[in-house]
N, C-alpha and C positions, 0 to 999 in steps of 0.2 A: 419275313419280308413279304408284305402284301404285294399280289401284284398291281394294285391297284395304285398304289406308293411306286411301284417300280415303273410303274407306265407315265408316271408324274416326270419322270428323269429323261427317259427314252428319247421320246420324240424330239425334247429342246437338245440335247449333249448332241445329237449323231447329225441334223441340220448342219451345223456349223461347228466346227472344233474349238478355235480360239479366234476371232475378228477381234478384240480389243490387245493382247498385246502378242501381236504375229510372229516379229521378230526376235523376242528375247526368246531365254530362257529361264525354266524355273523346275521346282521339284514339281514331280509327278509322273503320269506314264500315259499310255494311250486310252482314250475315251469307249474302247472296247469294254472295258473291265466294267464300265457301268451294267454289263448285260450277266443274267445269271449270280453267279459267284464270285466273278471277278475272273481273272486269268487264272487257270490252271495247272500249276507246277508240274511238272516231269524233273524229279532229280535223282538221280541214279549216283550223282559222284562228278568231281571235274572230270575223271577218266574216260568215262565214259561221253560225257558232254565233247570234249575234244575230237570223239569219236563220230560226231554223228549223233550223240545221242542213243550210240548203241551198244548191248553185254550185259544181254540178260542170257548167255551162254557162254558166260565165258568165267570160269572159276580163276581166279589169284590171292596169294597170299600176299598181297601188299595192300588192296585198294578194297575198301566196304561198299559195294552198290547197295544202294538204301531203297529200290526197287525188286529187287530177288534178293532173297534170303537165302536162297539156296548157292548162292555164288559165295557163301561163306565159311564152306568148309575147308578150304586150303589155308586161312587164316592159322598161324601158327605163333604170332606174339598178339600179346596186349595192342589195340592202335588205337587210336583217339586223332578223329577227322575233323576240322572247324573249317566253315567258308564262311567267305563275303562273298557279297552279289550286286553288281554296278549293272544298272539299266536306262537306257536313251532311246527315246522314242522322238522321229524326225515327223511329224504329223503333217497332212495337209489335206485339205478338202477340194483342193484344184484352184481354190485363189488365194489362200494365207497358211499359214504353214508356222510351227512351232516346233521348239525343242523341248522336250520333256527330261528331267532324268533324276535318277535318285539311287541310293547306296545301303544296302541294308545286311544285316545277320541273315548269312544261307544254310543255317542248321547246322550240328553237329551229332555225331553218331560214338560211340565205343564200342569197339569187340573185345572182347573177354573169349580165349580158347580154353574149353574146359577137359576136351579131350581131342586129342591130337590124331590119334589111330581111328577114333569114330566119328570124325569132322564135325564134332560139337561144338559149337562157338555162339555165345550168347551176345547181343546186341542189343542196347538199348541207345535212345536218341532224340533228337527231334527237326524235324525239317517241313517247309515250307508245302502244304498243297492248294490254296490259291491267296491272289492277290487281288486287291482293288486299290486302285491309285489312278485317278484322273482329275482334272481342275481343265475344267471348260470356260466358254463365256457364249452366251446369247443374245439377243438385242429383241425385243418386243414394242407392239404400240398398243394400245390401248383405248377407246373411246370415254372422255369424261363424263360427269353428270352437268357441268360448265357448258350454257350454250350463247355463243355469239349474238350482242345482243341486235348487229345488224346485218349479219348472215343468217343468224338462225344454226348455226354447226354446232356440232360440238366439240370442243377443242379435244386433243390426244395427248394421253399422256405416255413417255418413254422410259423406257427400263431396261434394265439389263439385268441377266443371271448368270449369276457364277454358279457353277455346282464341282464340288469338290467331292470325290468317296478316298474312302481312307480302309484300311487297317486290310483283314484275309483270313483265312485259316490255317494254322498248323497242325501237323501231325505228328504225337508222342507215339513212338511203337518201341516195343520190346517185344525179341524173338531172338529165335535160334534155328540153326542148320543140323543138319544128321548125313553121314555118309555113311551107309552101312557095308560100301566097297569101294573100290578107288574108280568102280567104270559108272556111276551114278550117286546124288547128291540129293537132297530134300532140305524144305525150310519150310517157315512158316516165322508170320509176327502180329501180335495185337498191337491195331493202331487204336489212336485216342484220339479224334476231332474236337478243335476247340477253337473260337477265335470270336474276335469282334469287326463288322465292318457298318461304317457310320457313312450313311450320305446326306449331304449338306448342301441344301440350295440357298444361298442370300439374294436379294431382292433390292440392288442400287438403282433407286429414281433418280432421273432426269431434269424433272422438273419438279420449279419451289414450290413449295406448301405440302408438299406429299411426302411420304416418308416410306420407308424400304420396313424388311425383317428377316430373318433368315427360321427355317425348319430343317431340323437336324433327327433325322430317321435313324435309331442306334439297334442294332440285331447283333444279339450274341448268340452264337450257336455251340452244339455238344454233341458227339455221337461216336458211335466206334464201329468197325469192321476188321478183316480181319486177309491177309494174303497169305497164298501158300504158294511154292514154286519148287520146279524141281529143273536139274542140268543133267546130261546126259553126254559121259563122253568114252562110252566105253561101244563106238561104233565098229570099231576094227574088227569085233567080234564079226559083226555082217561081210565086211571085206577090208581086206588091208588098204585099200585104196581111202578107207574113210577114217583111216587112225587118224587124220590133223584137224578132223571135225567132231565138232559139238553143238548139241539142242539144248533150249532152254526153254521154261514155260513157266507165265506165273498168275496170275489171277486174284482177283482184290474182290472181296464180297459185298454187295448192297449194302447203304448208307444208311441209314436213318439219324437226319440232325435235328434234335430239339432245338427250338426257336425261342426269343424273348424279346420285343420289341415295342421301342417307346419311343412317341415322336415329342419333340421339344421347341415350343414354339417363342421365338426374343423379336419383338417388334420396338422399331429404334422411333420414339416416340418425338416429337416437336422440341424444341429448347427449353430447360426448364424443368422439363416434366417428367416422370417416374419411366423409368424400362420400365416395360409387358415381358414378364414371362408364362408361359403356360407348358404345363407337360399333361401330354394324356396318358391313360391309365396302361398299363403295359397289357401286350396282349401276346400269347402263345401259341406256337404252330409247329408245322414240322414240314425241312423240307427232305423229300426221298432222291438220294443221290444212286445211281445206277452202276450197278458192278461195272470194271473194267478187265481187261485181260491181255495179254503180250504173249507174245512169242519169238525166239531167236536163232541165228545160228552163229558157231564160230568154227574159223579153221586158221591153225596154224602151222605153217608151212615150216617155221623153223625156230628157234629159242629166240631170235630177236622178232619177229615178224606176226605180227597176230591181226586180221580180219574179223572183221563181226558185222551181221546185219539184224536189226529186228522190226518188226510192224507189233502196231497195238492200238486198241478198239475202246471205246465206251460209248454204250447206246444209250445217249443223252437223250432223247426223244421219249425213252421212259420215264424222265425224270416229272415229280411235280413239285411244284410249292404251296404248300396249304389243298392240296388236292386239285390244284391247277397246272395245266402244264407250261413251264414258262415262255413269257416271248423272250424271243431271238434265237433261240436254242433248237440245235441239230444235233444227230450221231455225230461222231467224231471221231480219227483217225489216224495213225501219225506212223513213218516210215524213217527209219534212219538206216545210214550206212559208213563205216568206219574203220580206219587202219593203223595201228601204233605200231611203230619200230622201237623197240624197247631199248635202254642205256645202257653199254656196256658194261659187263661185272669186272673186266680184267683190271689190277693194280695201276697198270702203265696205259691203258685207255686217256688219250687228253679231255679236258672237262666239257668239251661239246658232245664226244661221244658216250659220254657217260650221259646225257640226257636222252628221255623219253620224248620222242615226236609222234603226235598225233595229228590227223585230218578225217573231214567226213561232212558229209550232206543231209539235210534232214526236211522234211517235206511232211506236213503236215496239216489239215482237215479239220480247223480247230472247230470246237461246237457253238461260235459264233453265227448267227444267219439273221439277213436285214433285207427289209424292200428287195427279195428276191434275190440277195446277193450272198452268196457262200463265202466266208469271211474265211482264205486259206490261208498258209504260213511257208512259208522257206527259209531256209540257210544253207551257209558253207562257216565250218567249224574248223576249229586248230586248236591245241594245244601241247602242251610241253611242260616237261615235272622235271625237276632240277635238286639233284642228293644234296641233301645236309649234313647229316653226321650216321651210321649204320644204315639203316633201313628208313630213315627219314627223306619224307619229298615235298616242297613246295612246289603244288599242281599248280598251274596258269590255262584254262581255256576259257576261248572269246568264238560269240556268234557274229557273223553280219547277215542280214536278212530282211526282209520284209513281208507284210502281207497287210489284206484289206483291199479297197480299192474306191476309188472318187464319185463313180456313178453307182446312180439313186443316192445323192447326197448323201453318202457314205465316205468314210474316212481312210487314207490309204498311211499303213506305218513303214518307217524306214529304220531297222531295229539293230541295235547294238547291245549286248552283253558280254558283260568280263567277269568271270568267276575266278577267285583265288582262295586255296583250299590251302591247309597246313595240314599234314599227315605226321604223326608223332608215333615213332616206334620202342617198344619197351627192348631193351638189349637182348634180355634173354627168355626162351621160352616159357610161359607157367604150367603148370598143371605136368610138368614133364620129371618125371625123378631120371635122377643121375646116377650112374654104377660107380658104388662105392671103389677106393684104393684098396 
């Protein structure tokens, strides 16, 4: 992605959000995403989302966080995780104002336990790490080469631009956990970066005799890195007062994504006459994406009741594209905090208390930055997993939040998210032999 193509975008998208249709709705997300990579996933798990967004300390044998590896060795069946992901953006720039939203696959993960005594469990999967999705509108003038033949002006021509990006990155990783004692845990997983994201500007005139075109900038990219994390809950050793806690730590290694990029030029020609297309020649680059890193803590007070809090960093400010550093971009920052009251295990429990409730708050520093404005993020989270049959749970958590904000012609979002996860458990343990009769 040149930035030279990416500064083509900027300045029209973040002006004005949507003036031409204010009050519908349509597919899309908020015009942030034009900046960088697009929006930048954090998925850990519904569990965790209903939490805050937080448990990168906190090991379970029911739920796969796809952010620590090492939160993986109490897994004891086969599980197999699949989400959807609904998102709505309430956009407004202080005088028009749109709804955005759209529905999509939010990954899916497997764990495979290979050894039970040694908290081995193999994972493989694939889940979301960023997104681009916005659909703007602009309004432009122009001076002709038409002049007045008794003013002497020159007449103006009007236009409008739509600019639409599309598509993001996911992330393939395969890894596994190790416990080489029940008071401390290790992981580790190779990710695989891959994806396409396409921006597309069209060019609808105003006025007769002119004609519009649209250029469509397509970047596919490739790279891999690689996170290791470890949990830590064998505190009591230091004093009994700290057996209901636990640490976690995990850290994701420097990016490098190969680049390939072609722009594609369709000029919508007079009545009659042949479309203009042109593509030019693809051209290759690399952008360097900056390690990131987290840290957590948990404490649980009792077998239904579990706390977790985490912060986590990525020093965006190192990042470059094509050996430039990119616009809009800052470090970035994110803080959650959260609390599930777990579902009862008793037979005669009624089926509300057999449900999991979660809640939690999450504040974040994303590495958006514009006309001197820090483009921050908030929420209040909730969710709730509801048994099916054994150790099966249909997860439900939803954000409501916002972030951005109106001055320097800047964009302020008003954001909704619903994640619905299926969690599938195998009956019986693997890798476990049985004593014979």
């Amino acid at each position: 992605m040149k930035p030279t193509i990416r500064h083509r975008f900027v300045g029209a998208a973040l002006v004005i959000l949507c003036g031409i249709q204010g009050a519908t709705a349509g597919s899309g997300g908020s015009a942030y995403s034009l900046l960088g990579l697009g929006d930048i996933r954090y998925t850990p798990g519904a569990r965790s989302e209903g939490m805050g967004y937080a448990g990168l300390a906190l090991l379970s044998s029911q739920y796969i966080d796809g952010m620590s590896p090492a939160t993986w060795s109490r897994l004891d069946r086969v599980r197999l995780e699949g989400s959807a992901f609904y998102e709505g953006f309430n956009s407004t720039d202080g005088t028009t104002s749109r709804y955005l939203a759209r529905m999509d696959f939010h990954g899916a993960l497997l764990a495979i336990p290979v050894s039970r005594p040694s908290g081995i469990v193999v994972v493989a999967g694939f889940t979301p790490f960023s997104e681009v999705n916005y659909d703007t509108y602009t309004s432009s003038v122009v001076p002709s080469q038409n002049v007045d033949p008794v003013t002497g002006a020159h007449d103006s021509l009007g236009y409008q631009t739509h600019q639409v990006g599309t598509g993001g990155i996911t992330r393939g990783q395969l890894g596994l956990s190790w416990a080489p004692s029940q008071e401390i845990s290790f992981g580790a997983t190779f990710n695989y970066l891959f994806g396409t994201i396409d921006h597309v500007a069209s060019q609808i005139t105003q006025t007769s005799g002119t004609i519009g075109g649209t250029f469509t900038d397509r970047t596919t990219l490739s790279g891999v890195n690689f996170t290791a994390g470890m949990v830590i809950t064998g505190l009591d050793r230091i004093s009994e007062a700290f057996r209901p806690f636990s640490l976690g730590f995990m850290i994701t290694t420097r990016t490098n994504l190969h680049t390939a990029m072609e722009t594609t030029y369709d000029f919508a020609p007079p009545p009659d006459a042949v479309p203009v297309r042109d593509t030019s020649a693809q051209t290759f680059g690399r952008i360097a994406v900056p390690f990131s890193y987290g840290f957590g803590i948990g404490y649980r007070p009792s077998e239904r009741w579990t706390v977790a809090a985490d912060y986590g960093a990525q020093p965006w400010a190192g990042a470059d594209f094509n050996g430039i550093s990119p616009f809009g971009i800052r470090n970035s920052h994110r803080f959650g905090i959260g609390a599930e009251r777990a579902g009862s295990t008793e037979l005669t429990a009624r089926s509300f208390d057999r449900f999991a409730y979660r809640l939690g708050v999450t504040y974040s520093a994303t590495y958006y930055a514009l006309n001197g404005q820090q483009i921050n993020e908030w929420g209040i989270t909730g969710g709730v997993a509801l048994p099916l049959t054994g150790e099966s749970r249909v997860n439900i958590a939803a954000i409501y939040g916002g972030r951005g904000t109106t001055a320097g012609s800047l964009v302020k979002d008003k954001i909704f998210r619903l994640t619905v996860s299926l969690h599938i458990s195998d009956v019986l343990p693997w890798f476990v032999q049985t004593e014979e009769e």
